[in-house]
Backbone as CSV, one residue per row, in Angstrom:
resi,resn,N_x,N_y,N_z,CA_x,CA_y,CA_z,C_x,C_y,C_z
1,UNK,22.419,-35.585,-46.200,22.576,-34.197,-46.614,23.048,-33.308,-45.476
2,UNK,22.647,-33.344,-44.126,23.196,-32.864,-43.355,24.389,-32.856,-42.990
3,UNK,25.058,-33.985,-43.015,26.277,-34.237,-42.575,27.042,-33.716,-43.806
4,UNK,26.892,-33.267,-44.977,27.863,-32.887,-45.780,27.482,-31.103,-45.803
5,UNK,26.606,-31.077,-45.437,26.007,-29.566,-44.667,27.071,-28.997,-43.956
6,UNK,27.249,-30.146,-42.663,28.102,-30.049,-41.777,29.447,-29.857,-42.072
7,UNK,29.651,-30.168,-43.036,31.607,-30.670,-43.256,31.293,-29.054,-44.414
8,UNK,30.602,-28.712,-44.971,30.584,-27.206,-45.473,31.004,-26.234,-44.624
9,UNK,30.136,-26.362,-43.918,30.418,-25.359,-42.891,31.573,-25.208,-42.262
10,UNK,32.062,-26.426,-41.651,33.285,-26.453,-41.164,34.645,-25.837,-41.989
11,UNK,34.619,-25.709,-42.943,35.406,-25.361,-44.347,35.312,-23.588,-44.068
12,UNK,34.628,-22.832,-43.246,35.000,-21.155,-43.140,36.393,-20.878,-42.719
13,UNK,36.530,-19.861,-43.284,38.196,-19.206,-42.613,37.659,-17.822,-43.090
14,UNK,38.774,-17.191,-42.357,38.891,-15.542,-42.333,39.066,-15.159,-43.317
15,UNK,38.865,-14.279,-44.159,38.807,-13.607,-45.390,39.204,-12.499,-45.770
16,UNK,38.409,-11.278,-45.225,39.021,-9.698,-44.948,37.820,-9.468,-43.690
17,UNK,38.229,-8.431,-43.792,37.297,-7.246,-42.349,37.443,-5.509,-42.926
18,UNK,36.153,-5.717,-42.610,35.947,-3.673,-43.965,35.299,-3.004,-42.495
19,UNK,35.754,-1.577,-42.744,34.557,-0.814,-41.942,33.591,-0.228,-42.295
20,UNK,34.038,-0.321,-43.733,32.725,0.364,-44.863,32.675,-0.721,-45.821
21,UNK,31.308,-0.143,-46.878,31.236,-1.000,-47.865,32.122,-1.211,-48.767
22,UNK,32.916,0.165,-49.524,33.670,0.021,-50.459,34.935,-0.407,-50.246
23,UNK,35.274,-0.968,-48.992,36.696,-1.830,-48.779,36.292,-3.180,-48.951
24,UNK,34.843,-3.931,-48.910,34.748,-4.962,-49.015,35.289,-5.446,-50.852
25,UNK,35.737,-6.903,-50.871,35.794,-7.244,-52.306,34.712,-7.571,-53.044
26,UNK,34.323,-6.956,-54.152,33.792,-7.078,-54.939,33.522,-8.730,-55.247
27,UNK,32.400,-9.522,-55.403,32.354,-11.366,-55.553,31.235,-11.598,-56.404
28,UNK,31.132,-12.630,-56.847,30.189,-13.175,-57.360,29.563,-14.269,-56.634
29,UNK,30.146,-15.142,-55.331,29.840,-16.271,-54.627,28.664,-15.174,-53.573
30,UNK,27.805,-16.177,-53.573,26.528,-16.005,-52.913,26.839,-15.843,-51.481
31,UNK,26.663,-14.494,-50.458,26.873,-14.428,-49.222,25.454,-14.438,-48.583
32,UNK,25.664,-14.570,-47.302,25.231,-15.193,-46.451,25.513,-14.215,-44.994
33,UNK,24.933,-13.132,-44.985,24.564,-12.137,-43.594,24.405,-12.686,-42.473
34,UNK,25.167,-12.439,-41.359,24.533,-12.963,-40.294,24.295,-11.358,-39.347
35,UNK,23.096,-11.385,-39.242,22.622,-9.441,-38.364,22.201,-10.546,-36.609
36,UNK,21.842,-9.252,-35.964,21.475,-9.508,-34.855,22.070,-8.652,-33.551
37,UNK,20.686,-8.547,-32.530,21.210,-7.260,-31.556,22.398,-7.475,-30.982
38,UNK,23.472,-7.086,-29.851,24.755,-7.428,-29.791,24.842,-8.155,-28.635
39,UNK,23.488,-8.946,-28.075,23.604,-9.700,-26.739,22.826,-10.972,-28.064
40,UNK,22.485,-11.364,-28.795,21.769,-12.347,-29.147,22.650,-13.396,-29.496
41,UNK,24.057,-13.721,-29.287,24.904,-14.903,-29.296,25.096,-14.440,-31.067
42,UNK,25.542,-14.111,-31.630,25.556,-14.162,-32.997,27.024,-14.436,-33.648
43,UNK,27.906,-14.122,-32.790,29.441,-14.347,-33.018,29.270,-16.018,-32.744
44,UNK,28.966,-16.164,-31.260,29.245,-18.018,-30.613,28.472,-18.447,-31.722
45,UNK,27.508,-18.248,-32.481,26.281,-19.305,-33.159,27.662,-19.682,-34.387
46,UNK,28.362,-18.353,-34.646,29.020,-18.263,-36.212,30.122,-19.717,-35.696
47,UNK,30.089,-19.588,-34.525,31.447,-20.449,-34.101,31.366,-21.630,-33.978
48,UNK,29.823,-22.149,-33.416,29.106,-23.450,-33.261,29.066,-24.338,-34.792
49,UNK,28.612,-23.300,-35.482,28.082,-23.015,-36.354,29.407,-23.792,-37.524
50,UNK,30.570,-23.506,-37.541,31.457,-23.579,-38.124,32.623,-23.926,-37.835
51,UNK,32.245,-24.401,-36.088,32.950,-25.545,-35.492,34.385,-24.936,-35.521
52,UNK,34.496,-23.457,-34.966,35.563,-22.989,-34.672,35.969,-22.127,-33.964
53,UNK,36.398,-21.976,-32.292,36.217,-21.811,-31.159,36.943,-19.831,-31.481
54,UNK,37.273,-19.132,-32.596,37.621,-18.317,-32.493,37.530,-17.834,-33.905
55,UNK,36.527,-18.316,-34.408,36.865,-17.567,-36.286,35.987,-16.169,-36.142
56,UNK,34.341,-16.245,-35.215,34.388,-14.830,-35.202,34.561,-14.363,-33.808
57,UNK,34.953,-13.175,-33.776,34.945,-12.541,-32.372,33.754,-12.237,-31.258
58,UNK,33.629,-12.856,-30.812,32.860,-12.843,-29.719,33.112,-12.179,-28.371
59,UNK,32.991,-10.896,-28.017,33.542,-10.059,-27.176,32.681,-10.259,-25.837
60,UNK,33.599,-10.051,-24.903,32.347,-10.203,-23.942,31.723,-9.022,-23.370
61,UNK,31.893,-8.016,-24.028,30.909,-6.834,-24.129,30.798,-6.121,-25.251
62,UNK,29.216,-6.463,-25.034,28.387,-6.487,-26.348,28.605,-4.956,-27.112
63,UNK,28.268,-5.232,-28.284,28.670,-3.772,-28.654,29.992,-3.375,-29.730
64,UNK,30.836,-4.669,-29.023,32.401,-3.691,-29.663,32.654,-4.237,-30.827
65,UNK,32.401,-5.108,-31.396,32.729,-5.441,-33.359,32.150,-4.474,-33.800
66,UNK,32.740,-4.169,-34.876,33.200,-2.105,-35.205,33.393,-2.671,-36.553
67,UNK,33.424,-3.879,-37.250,33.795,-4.451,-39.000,32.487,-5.464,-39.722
68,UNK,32.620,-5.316,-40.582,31.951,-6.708,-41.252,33.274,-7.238,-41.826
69,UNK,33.023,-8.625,-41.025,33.723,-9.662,-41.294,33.660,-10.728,-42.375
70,UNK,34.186,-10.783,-43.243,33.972,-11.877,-44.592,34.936,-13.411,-43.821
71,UNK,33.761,-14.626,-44.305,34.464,-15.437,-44.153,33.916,-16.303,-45.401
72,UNK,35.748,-16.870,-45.962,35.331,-18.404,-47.304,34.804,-19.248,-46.717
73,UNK,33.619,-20.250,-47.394,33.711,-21.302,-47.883,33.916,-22.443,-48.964
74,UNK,34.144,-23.480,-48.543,34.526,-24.491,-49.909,35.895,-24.848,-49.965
75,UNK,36.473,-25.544,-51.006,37.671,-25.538,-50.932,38.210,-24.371,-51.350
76,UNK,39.490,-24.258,-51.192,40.456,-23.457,-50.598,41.053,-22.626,-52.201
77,UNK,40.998,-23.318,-52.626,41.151,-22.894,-54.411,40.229,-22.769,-54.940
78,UNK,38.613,-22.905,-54.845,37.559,-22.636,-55.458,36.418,-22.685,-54.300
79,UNK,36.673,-21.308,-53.305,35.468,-21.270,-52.425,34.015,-20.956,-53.399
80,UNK,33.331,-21.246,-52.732,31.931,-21.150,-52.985,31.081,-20.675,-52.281
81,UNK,31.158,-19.708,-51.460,30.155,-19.286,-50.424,31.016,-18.149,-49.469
82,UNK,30.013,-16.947,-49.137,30.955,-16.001,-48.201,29.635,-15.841,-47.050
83,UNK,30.236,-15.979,-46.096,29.764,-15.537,-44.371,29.909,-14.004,-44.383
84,UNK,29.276,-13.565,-43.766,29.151,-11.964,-43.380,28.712,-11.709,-42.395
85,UNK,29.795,-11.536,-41.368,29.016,-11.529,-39.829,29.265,-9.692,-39.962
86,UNK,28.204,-9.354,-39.714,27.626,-7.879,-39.514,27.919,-7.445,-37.921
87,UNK,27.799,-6.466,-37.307,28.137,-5.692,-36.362,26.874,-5.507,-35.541
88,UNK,26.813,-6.214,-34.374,25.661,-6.458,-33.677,24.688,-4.867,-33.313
89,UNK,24.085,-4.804,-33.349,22.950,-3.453,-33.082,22.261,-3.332,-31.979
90,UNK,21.716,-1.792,-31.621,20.691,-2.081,-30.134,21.003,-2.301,-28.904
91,UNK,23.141,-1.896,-28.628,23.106,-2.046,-27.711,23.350,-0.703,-27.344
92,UNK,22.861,-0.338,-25.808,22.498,0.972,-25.442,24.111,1.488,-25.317
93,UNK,25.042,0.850,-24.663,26.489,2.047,-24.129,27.480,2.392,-25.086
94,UNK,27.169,1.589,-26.568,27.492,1.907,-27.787,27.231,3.947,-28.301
95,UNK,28.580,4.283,-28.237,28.428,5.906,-29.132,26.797,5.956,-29.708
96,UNK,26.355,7.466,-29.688,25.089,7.692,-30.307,25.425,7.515,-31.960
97,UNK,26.743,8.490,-32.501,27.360,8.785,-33.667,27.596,7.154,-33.664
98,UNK,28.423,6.118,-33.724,28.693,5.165,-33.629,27.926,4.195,-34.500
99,UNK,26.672,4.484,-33.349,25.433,3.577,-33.433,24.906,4.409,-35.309
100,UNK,24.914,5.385,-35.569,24.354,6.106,-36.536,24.983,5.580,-37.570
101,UNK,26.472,5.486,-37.585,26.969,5.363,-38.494,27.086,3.909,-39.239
102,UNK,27.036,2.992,-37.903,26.796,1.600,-38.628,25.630,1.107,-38.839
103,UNK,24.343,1.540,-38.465,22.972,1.571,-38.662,22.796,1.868,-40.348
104,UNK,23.828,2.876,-40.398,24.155,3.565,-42.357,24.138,2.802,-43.036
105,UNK,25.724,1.838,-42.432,26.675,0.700,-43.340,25.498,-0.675,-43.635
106,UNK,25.202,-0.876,-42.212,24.734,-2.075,-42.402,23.121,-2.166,-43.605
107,UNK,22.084,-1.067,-43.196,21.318,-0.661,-44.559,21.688,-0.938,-45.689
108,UNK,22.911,-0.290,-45.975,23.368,-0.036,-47.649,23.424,-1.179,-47.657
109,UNK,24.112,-2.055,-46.791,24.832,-3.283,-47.378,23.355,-4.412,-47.704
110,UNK,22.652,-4.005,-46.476,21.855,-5.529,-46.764,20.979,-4.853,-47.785
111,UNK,20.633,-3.392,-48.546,19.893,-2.938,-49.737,20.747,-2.955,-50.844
112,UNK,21.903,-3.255,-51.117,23.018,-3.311,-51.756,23.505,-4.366,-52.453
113,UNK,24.110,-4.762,-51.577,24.908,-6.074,-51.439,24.363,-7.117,-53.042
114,UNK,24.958,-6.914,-53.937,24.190,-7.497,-55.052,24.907,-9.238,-54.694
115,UNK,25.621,-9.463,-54.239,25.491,-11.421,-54.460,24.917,-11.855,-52.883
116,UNK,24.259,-10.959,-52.356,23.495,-11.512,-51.033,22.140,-12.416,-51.287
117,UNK,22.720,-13.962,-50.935,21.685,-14.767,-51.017,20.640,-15.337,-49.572
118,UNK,21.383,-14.777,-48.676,20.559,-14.946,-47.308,20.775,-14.466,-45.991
119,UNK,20.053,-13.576,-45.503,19.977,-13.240,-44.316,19.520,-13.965,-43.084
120,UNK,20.706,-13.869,-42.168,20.291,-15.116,-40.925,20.122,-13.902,-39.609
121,UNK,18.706,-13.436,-39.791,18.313,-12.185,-38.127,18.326,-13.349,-36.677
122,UNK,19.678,-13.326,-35.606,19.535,-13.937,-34.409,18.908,-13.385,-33.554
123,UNK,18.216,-14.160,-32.952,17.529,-13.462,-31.686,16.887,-14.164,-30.729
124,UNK,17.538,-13.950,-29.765,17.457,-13.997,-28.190,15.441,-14.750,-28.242
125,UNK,15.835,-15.915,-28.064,14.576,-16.815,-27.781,13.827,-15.982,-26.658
126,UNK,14.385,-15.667,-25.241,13.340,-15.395,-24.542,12.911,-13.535,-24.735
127,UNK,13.215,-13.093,-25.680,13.179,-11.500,-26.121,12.105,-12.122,-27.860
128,UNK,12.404,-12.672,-28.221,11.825,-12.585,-29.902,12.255,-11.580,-30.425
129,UNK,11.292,-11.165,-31.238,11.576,-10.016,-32.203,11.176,-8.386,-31.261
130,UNK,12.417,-7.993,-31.176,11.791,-6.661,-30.215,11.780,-5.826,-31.627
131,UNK,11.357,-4.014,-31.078,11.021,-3.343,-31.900,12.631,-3.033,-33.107
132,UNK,13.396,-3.220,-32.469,14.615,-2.604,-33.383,14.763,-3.814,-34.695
133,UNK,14.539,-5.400,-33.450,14.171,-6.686,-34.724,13.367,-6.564,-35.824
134,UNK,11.962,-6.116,-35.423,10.944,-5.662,-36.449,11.010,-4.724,-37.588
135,UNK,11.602,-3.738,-37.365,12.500,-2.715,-38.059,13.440,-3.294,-38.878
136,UNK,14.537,-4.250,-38.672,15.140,-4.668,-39.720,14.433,-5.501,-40.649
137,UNK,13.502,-6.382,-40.097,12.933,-7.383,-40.772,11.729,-6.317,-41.597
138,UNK,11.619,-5.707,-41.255,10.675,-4.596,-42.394,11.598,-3.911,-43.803
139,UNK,12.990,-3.499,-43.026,13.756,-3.150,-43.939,13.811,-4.177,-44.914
140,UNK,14.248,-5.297,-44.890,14.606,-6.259,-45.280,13.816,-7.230,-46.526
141,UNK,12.541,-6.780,-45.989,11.096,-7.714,-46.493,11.358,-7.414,-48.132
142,UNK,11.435,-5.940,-48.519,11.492,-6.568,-49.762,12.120,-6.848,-50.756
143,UNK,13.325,-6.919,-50.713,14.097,-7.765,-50.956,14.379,-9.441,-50.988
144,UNK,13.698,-9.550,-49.823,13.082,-11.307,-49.269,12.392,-11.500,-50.319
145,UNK,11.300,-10.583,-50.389,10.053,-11.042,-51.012,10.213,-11.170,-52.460
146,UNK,10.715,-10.145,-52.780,11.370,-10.595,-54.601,11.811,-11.999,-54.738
147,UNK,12.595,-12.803,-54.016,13.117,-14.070,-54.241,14.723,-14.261,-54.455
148,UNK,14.783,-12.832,-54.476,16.448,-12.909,-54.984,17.459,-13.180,-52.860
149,UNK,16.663,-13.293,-52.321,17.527,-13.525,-50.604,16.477,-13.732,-50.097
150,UNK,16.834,-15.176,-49.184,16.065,-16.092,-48.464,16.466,-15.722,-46.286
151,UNK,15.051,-15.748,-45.763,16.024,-14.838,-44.473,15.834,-16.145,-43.469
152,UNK,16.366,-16.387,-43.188,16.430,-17.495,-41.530,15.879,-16.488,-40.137
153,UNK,14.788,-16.947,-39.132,15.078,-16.332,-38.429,15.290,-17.034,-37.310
154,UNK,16.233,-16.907,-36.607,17.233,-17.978,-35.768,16.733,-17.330,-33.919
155,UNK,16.433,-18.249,-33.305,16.096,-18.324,-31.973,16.945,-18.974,-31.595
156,UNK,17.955,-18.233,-30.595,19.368,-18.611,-29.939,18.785,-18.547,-28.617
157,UNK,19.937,-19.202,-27.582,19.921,-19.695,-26.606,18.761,-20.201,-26.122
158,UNK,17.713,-21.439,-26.754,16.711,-21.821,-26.678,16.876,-23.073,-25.396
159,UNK,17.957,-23.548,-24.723,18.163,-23.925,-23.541,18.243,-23.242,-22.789
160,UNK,17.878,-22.018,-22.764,17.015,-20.964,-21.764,15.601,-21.722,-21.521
161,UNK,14.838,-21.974,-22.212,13.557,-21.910,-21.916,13.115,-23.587,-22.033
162,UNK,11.617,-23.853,-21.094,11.577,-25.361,-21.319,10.588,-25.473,-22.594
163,UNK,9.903,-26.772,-22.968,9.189,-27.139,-24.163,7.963,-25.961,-24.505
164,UNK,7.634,-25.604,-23.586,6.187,-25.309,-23.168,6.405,-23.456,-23.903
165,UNK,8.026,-22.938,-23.396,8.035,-21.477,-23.973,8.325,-21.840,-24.946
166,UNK,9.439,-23.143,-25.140,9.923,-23.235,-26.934,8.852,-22.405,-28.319
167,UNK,7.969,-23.469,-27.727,6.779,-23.736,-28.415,6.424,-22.324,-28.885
168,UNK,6.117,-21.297,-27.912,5.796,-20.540,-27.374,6.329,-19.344,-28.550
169,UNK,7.663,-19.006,-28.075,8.711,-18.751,-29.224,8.387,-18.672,-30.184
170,UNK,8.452,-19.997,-30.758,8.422,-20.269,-32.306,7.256,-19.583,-32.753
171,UNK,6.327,-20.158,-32.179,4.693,-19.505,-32.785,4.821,-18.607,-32.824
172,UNK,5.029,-17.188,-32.173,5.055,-15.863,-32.151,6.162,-15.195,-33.082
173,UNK,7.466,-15.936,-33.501,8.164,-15.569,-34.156,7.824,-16.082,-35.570
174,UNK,7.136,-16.742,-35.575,6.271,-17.533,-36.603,5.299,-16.443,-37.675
175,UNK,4.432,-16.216,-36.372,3.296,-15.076,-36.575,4.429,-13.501,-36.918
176,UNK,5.144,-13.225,-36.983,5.750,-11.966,-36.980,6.283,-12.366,-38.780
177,UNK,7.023,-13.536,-38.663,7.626,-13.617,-39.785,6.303,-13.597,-41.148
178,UNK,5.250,-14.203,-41.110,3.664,-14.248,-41.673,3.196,-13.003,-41.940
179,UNK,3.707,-11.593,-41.348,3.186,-10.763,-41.661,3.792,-9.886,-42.363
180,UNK,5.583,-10.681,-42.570,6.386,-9.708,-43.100,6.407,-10.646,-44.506
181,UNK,6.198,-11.707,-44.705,6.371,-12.091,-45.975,5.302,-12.084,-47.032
182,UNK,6.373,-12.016,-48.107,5.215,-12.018,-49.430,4.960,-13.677,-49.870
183,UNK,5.857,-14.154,-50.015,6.165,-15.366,-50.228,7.125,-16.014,-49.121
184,UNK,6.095,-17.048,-48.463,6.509,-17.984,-47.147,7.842,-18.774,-47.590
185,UNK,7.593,-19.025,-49.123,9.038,-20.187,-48.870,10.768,-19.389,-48.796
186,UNK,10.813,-17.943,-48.931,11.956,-17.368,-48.369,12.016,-17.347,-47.351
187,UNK,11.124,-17.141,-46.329,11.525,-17.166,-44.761,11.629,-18.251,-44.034
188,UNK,12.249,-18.884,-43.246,11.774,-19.857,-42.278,12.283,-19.589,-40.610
189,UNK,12.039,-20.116,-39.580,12.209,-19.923,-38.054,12.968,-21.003,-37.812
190,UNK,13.916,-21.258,-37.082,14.616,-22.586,-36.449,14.927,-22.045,-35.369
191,UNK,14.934,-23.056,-34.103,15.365,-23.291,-32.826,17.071,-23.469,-33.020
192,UNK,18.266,-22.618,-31.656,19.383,-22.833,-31.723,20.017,-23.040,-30.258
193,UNK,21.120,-23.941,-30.034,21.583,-23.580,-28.433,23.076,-23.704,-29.098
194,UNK,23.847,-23.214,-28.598,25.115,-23.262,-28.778,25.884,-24.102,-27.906
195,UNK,25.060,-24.351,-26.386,25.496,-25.478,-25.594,25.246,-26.667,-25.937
196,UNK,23.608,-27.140,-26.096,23.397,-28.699,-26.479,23.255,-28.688,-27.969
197,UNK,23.993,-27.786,-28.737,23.819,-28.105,-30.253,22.437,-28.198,-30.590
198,UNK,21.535,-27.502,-29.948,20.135,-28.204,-30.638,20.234,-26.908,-32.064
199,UNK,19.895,-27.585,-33.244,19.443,-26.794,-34.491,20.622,-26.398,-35.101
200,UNK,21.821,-26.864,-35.012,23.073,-26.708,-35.939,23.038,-27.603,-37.035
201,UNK,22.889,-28.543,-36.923,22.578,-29.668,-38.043,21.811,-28.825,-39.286
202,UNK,20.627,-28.140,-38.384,19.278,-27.693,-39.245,19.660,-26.353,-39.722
203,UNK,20.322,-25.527,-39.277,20.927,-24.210,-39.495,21.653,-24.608,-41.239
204,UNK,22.925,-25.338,-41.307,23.914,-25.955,-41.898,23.090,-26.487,-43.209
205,UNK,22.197,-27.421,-42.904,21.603,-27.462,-43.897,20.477,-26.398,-44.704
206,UNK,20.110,-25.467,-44.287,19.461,-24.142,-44.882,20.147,-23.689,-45.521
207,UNK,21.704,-23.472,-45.032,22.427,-22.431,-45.710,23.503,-22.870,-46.584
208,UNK,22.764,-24.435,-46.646,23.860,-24.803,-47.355,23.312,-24.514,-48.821
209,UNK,22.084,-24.690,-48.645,20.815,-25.067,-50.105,20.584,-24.052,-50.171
210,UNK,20.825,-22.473,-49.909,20.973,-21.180,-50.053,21.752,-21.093,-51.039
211,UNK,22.986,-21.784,-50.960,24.370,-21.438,-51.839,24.293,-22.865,-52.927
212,UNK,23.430,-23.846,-52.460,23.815,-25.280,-53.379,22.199,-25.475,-53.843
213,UNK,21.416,-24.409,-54.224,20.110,-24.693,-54.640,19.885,-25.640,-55.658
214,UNK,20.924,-26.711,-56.239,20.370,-28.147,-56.916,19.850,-29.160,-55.665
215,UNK,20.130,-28.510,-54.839,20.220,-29.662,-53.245,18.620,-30.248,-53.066
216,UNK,18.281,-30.896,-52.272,16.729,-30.954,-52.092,16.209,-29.437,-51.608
217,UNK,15.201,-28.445,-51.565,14.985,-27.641,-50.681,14.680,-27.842,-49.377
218,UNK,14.940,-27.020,-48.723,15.201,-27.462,-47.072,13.802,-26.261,-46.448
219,UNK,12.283,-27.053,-46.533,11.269,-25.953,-46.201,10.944,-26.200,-44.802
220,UNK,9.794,-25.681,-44.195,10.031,-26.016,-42.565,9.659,-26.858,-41.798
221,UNK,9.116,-27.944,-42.776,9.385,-28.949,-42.165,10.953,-29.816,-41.674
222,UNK,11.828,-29.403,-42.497,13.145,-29.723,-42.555,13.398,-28.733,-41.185
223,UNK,13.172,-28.550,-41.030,13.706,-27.513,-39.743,12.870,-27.643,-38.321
224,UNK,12.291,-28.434,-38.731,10.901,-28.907,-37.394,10.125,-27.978,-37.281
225,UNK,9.657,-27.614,-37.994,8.589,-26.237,-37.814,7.217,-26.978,-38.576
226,UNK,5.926,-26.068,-38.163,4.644,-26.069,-38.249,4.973,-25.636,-39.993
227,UNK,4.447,-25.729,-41.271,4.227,-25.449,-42.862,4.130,-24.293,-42.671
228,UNK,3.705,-23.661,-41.746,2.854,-22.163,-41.888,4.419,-21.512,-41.683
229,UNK,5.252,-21.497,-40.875,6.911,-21.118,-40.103,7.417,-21.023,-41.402
């Protein structure tokens, strides 16, 4: 199952790019959010992720993606799945107005967004969930919690840290996610590196069974996590 996880994923391409909601196209295929502050790797993960060294932009100062980006999956005549890499947040040299205005977009969209089947919040393993993280994931909760969008919460650059913080990590992002859910089986935590590939396999397969829910479900044990995660 993974490996055809894998060859899904690989199947993204560029789609459109909106600066607001109402330029995006109207769909019925189940998307797939990717949020996260604008240092938490969230462009490279999309790229690891989909095994394509430039599909999203990855700037090297944080801050400047200014669009939500739509990307297909599936075949090419009958995609089945849309990517939504969102506009990273929380970084300080970003416009005040700027910051206001996509703080707006991105709300509506993830309270909106009627074929949104899953939110993937990245975040910086050795940071966790800071206060601006907590804040979305509050926004977010209930919507999660209804059942209608399942949220990933993704710990990037986890070859930062050795076994001992891994661990460390997870539990605490564990415990954060426990207090925001109504129902545990929408949320889950996975480990990510974009260098040694650790948790792409496991990513791929979440989001694949997001969009292919006849699939087996993928709960956290599938993801190496503690039942409680």
């Amino acid at each position: 199952m993974a490996k055809r996880a894998m060859a899904w994923a690989h199947t993204a391409r560029f789609l459109t790019t909106a600066s607001k909601l109402s330029e995006l196209p109207v769909s019925e295929l189940p998307e797939i959010a990717f949020v996260g502050r604008s240092n938490a790797g969230k462009s490279t993960a999309i790229n690891v992720l989909t095994q394509q060294k430039r599909l999203a932009f990855a700037s090297k100062t944080p801050g400047r993606t200014q669009h939500i980006n739509l990307f297909e999956l599936g075949p090419k005549l009958a995609p089945d799945a849309l990517f939504a890499d969102l506009p990273g947040y929380g970084y300080a040299a970003v416009e005040r107005s700027k910051k206001l205005r996509w703080q707006e977009v991105m709300a509506d969209y993830l309270e909106t967004r009627r074929n949104l089947a899953a939110i993937v919040v990245l975040l910086d393993s050795r940071l966790g969930f800071t206060e601006i993280d907590r804040n979305l994931l509050e926004f977010v909760s209930p919507r999660v919690g209804n059942g209608s969008v399942r949220l990933l919460a993704l710990l990037t650059k986890i070859d930062k840290l050795n076994r001992r913080d891994t661990d460390r990590a997870v539990a605490e992002a564990s415990r954060v996610i426990e207090q925001a859910a109504t129902d545990e089986s929408d949320f889950a935590v996975a480990t990510f590196s974009a260098l040694s590939r650790v948790g792409v396999a496991d990513v791929a397969l979440f989001l694949d069974q997001c969009v292919h829910p006849a699939a087996p479900a993928s709960g956290a044990q599938d993801l190496g996590l503690p039942a409680s995660a």
